[in-house]
N, C-alpha and C positions, 0 to 999 in steps of 0.2 A: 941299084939302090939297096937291096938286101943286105950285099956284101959289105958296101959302105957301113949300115948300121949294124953288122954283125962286127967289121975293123972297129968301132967306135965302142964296143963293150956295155958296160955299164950307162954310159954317157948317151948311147943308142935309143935307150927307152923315154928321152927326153923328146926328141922330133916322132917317134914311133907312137907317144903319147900326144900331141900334137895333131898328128894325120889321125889316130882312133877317133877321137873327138871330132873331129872335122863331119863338116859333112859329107864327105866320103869315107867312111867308119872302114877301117879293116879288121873284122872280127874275128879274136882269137889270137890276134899278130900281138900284142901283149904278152899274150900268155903264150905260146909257142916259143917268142924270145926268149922269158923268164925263164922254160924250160930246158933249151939247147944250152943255153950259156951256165945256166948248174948245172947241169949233167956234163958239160966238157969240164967245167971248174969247182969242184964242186967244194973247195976250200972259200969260196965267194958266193956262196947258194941264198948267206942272208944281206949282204951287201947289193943283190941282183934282184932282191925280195924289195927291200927298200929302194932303190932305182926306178925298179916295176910303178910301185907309187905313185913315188913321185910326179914321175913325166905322164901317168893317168889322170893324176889331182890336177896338176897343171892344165892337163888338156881338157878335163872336165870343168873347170873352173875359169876357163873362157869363153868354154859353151855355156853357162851358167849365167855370167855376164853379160851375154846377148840376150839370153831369154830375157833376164831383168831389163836390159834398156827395151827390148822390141815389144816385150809384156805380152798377154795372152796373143793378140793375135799374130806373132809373128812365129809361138808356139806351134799354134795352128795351122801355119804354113809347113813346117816341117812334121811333124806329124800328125795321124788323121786325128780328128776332133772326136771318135771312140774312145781312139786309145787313150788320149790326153784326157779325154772325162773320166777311165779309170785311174790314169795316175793321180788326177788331182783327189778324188775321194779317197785312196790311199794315204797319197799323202799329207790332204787335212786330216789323217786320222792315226796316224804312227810318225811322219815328221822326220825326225832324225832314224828313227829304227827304216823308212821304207830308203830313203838312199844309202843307208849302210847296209840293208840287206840286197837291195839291187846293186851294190859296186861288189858284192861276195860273189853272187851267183853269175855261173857261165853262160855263154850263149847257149840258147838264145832269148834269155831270156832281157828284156832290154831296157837299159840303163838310160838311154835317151828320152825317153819321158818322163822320169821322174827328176832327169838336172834341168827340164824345161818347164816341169812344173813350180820345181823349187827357182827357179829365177822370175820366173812370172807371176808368182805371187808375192815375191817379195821377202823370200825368208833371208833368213840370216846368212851372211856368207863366210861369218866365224864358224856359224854352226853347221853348213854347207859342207866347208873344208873338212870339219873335224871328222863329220858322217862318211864323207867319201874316202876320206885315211885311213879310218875304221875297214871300212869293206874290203878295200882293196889291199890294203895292210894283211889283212886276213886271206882275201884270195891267193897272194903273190907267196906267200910266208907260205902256206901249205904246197903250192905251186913248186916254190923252189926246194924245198924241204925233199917233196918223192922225187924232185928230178935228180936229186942232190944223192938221195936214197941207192933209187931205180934204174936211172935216168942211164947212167953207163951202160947197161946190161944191154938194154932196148936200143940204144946208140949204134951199140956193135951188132947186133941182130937186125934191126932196120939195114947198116950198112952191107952186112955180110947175106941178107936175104931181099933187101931192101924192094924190089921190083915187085916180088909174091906180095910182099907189108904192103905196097903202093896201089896194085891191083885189087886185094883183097879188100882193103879202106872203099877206092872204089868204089867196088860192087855194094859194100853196103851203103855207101852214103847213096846210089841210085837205088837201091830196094827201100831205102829209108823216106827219099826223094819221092817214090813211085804212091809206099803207102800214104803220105801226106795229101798226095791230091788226090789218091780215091777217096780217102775221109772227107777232104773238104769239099770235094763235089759231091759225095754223097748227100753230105749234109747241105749244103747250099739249094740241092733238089728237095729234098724235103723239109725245107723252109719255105719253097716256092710252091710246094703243096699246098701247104696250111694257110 
């Protein structure tokens, strides 16, 4: 499937946008495309920037559409009733800035509760669209821009070292992995305290 939506180009980011949205999210698979395909092309860095969009907007604006027909409680089903109490107080309270600032920002920080907010309340889906063009427009454009930059350098170094680059990621994503659970057990024990 990779190779299929890496043969498809630009046009890739459409189903790639599609499955992010889905309920089985692939995060990061947006923006790892964006970055390979400017960094190979990088005469195409803003047309892949726009693409990136696109097939996001798309794929968020389906997910969008269910929250508004299933309305809060089917919100609720997909994610916990915490999280969705903070997105809704966000964004009853910034609106268009809180989904153009979560379609900018990378994981993990997460984008799915605030297009379930925004469909379960009811908001606009001109203004929906526009918010989420914004962010993403913004992500992909910076995105494609340092791959377009950078992106060669680290291409040929990934390939020509590429197994040390692989291992090295790695070790930190499991050291990164390791600190998260001793925080949050820590902290989960001293909440169990008090």
């Amino acid at each position: 499937m990779r190779r299929w939506i890496f043969h498809l180009g630009g046009l890739g980011f459409i189903p790639l946008g599609l499955l992010d949205a889905s309920i089985l999210p692939l995060p990061g698979s947006m923006d790892a495309l964006t970055i390979v395909l400017a960094a190979k092309r990088s005469d195409l860095w803003l047309y892949y920037a726009i693409m990136a969009t696109i097939g996001s907007v798309i794929g968020e604006f389906l997910t969008y559409r269910l929250a508004r027909r299933g309305g809060k409680e089917m919100a609720e089903r997909k994610v916990s009733k915490k999280t969705l109490q903070k997105a809704y107080a966000i964004f009853e309270r910034w609106g268009f800035g809180a989904i153009a600032v979560a379609a900018i920002l990378p994981p993990p920080i997460p984008l799915l509760p605030f297009v379930l907010a925004a469909g379960a309340t009811g908001y606009s889906p001109y203004k929906f669209t526009a918010a989420m063009a914004t962010g993403r427009m913004g992500r992909y454009t910076i995105l494609a821009f340092l791959a377009e930059r950078y992106g060669r350098g680290i291409l040929k170094r990934v390939s020509a070292d590429g197994h040390w680059v692989i291992v090295t990621g790695v070790a930190l994503l499991l050291v990164a992995l390791g600190v998260t659970i001793f925080l949050l057990t820590r902290k989960r024990k001293r909440l169990a305290r008090t």
